[in-house]
LORODO-124138 format. One record per residue (C-alpha): residue number from 0; x, y, z. Coordinates in pm, whole numbers, plus 50000, padded with zeros to 5 digits. Example, Ala and Ser with C-alpha at 12.3 -4.5 7.8 and 13.67 -1.06 7.14 Angstrom:
{0,{51230,49550,50780}} {1,{51367,49894,50714}} 
This chain:
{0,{54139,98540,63421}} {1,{54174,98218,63624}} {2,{54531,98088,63646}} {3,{54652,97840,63456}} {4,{54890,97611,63585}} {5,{55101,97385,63331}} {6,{55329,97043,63423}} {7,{55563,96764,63346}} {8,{55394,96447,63461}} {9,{55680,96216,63552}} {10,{55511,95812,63470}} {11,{55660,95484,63532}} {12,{55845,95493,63216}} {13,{55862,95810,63073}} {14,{55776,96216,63035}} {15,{55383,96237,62896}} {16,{55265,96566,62835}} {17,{55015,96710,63034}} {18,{54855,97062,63060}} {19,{54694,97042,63425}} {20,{54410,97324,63476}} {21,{54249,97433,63772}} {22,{53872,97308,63710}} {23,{53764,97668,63714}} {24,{53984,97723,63386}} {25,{53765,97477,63232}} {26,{53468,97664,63240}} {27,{53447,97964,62974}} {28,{53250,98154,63149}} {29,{53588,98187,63428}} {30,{53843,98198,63194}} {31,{53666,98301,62851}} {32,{53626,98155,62531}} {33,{53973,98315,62406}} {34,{54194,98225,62686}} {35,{53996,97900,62629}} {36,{54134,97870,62284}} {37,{54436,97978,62302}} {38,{54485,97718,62620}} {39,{54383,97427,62365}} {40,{54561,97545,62086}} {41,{54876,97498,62356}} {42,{54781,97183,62454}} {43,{54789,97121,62072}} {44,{55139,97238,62007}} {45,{55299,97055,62273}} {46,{55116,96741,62177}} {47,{55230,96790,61806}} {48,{55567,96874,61945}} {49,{55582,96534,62140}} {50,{55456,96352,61885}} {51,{55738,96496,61637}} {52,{56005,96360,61854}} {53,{55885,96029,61893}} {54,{55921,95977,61548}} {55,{56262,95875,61608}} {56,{56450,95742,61938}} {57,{56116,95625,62096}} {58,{56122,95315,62277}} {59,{55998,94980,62085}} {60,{55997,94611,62203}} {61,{56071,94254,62106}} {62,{55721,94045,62125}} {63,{55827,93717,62156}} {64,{56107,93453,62170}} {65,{56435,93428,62401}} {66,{56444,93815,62433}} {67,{56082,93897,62488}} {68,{55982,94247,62644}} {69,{56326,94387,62585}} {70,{56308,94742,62482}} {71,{56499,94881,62159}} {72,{56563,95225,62038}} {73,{56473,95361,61691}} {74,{56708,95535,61478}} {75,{56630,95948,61555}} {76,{56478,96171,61268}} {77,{56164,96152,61055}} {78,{56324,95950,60765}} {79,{56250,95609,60971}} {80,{55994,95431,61033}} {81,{55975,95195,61299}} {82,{55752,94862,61246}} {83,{55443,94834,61488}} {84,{55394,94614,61682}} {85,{55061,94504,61578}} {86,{55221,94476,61200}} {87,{55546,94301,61305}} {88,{55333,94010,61520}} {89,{55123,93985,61247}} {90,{55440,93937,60970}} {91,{55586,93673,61217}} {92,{55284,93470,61234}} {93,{55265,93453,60851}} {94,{55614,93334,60828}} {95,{55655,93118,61122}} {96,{55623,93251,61399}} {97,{55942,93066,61548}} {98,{56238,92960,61329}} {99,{56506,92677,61393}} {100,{56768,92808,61323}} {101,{56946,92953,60979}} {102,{57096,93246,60833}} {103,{56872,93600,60788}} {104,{56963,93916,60667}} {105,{56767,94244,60693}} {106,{56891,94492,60411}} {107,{56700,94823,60482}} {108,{56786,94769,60887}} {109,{56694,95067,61010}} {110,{56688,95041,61392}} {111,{56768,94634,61309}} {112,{56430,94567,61524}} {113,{56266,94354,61280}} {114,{56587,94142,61246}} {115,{56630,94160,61627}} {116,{56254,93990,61635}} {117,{56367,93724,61385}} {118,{56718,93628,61614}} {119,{56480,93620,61960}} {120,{56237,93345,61787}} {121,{56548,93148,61665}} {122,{56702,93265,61362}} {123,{57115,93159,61438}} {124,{57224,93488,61265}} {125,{57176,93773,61109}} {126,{57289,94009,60890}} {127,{57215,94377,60920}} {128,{57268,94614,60640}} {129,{57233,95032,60597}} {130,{57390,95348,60469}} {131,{57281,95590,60736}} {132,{57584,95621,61019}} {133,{57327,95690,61292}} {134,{57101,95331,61175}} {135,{57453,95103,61277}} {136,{57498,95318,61575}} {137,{57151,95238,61723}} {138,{57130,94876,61561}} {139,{57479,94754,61747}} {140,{57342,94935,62051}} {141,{57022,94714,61999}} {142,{57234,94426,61962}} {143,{57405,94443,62283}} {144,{57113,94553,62489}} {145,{57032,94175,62362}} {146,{57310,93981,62379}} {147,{57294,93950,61995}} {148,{57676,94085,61962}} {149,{57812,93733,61797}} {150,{57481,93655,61584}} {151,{57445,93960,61437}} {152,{57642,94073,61160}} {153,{57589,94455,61150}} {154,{57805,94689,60836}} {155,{57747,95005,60672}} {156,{57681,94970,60309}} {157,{57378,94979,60109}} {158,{57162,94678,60042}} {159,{57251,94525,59733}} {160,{57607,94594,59819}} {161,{57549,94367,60125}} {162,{57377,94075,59905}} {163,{57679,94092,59679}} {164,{57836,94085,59964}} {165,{57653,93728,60083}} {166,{57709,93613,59758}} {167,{58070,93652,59760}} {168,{58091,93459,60091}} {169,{57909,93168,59988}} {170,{57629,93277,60220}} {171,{57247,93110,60197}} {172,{56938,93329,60369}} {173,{56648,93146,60444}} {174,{56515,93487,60561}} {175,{56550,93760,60314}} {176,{56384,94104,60534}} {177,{56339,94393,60245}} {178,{56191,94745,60468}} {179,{56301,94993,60233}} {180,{56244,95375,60293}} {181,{55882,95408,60142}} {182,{56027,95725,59895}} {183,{56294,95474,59789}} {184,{56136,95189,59694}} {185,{56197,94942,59440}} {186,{56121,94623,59542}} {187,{56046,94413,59257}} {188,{56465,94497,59098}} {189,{56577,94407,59467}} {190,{56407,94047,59466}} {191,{56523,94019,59085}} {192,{56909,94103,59175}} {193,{56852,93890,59550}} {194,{56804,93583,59298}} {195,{57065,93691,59010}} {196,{57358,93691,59363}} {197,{57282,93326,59422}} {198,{57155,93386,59841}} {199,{56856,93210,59787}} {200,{56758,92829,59912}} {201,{56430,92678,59838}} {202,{56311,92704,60201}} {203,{56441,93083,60104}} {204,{56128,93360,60275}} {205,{56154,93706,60134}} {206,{55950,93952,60324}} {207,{55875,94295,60168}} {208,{55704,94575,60372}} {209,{55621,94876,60172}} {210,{55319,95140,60122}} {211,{54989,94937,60025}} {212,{54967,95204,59715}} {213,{55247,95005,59571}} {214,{55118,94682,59388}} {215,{55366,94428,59353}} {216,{55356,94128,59081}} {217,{55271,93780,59177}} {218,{55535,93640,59018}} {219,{55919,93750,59002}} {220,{56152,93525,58910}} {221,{56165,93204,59123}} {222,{55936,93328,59355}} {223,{55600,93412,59376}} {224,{55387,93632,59663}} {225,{55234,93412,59865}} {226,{55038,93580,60128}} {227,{54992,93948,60160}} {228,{54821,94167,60443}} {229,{54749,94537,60481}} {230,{54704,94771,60751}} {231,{54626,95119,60652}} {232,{54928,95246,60446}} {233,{55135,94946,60517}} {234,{55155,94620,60330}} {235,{55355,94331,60410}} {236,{55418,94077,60121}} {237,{55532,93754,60160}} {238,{55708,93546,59894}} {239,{55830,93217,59865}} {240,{56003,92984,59589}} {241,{55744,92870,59408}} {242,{55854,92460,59439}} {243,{55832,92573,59813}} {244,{55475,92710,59749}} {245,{55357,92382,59564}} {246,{55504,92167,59847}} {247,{55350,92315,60123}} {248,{54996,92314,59911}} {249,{55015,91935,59842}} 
C-alpha cells in the first residue's frame, strides 16, 4: 500500500485541517478502494471533529463602525450560537446601520458580539445581560479587546432580571437586542414584560432573532413587527412603536 502521509497546515491565522497524500494514494488502483475509504472516512472525522470545536471559541469580527475588523471570541460549547456575519450586516442595515448615540441593552448576550456591533456604529452604551459564567467571562474579554470597558455594562443575571433591573434605574433603551437560546424561546412574553418595566421610548427598536419556524404576531402591545428577514433557520424581526411606525410612513 502506498504511504500515506498526514499534516497540520499552519495558515496566516490559524490551524486548517489537511490530510496531504502522495498523488499515488489517490489513485485506487495504488492504494485500493479500501485503504481509499477508510483514508476519506479520516479525512471525514477530523473535518467533523474541527468543525465541532468551532462551534464555540472560534474567532468572529466587528463589520463596521469605530472598531471595524476587530476580532471577538465566542462563548465555548454547543449551546451558543454566534450571529453571522452575513445575518448581523443585514440586521444593522434594517435598523440603521449607524446610531447617534443612546442607551442599548442586549439580554441573551452570549459572546456580547451583537451588542459589541451596536457600540462600534455609535450606540453610547450598553448593557449586557446572561446567566452562563463562561458568556461574562468572554463578553468583558470582548469588551476590552475593544476599548468598550466604560460603555459597556456587563452582569450576570438572567434577562428579565436585567430589564427590571433598567427599570429600577430609571433607564430608557432605544435598542432593545432579544437573541435568546433557540430551545428557550419565548419572545412574544419578553417584549410584553420589556413594555410592562417602563424601558421603552418611542424611538425604542426591539430586535428579535430566533428560528424562522417560530411565527411571531404583528402586533404586541405598543409595538408592532415592522420588517422581518430570513435566512435559512434564522429570522430576524424587527419591531418598532407603532406611533414610530406611522411617523416614519407619513
Amino acid at each position: 500500500m502506498a504511504k500515506v502521509k498526514v499534516f497540520l497546515i499552519l495558515s496566516t491565522e490559524k490551524f486548517i485541517p489537511s490530510i496531504v497524500l502522495e498523488n499515488l494514494a489517490f489513485r485506487q488502483s495504488f492504494c485500493g478502494a479500501k485503504a481509499l475509504a477508510q483514508l476519506m472516512q479520516l479525512r471525514k472525522l477530523i473535518y467533523t471533529f474541527l468543525a465541532a470545536k468551532r462551534k464555540g471559541g472560534e474567532a468572529m469580527r466587528i463589520i463596521a463602525g469605530s472598531r471595524k475588523g476587530t476580532r471577538l471570541k465566542a462563548v465555548p460549547g454547543a449551546k451558543t450560537r454566534p450571529t453571522s456575519d452575513r445575518v448581523k450586516e443585514a440586521l444593522f442595515q434594517m435598523i440603521g446601520p449607524y446610531f447617534q448615540g443612546g442607551t442599548g441593552v442586549d439580554l441573551y448576550a452570549g459572546s456580547g458580539a451583537l451588542g459589541m456591533e451596536a457600540l462600534s456604529r455609535g450606540i453610547e452604551e450598553m448593557y449586557f445581560a446572561d446567566k452562563s459564567g463562561a458568556a461574562i467571562k468572554v463578553i468583558r474579554g470582548n469588551a476590552k479587546k475593544c476599548h468598550f470597558e466604560k460603555r459597556a455594562h456587563i452582569y450576570k443575571q438572567a434577562a428579565m432580571q436585567m430589564a427590571k433591573q433598567l427599570m429600577r434605574e430609571k433607564r430608557k433603551c432605544s435598542l432593545i437586542l432579544l437573541d435568546p437560546p433557540y430551545n428557550e424561546q419565548q419572545l412574544e412574553k419578553d417584549i410584553s414584560h420589556i413594555q410592562e418595566f417602563g424601558i421603552c421610548i418611542p424611538e425604542t427598536v426591539i430586535v428579535a432573532e430566533h428560528s424562522s419556524s417560530l411565527k411571531l404576531v404583528h402586533e404586541l402591545g405598543h409595538f408592532s413587527k415592522s420588517r422581518t428577514k430570513i435566512f435559512g433557520d434564522t429570522q430576524i424581526s424587527i419591531f418598532t412603536y407603532k406611533n414610530q411606525e406611522r411617523n416614519e410612513q407619513e
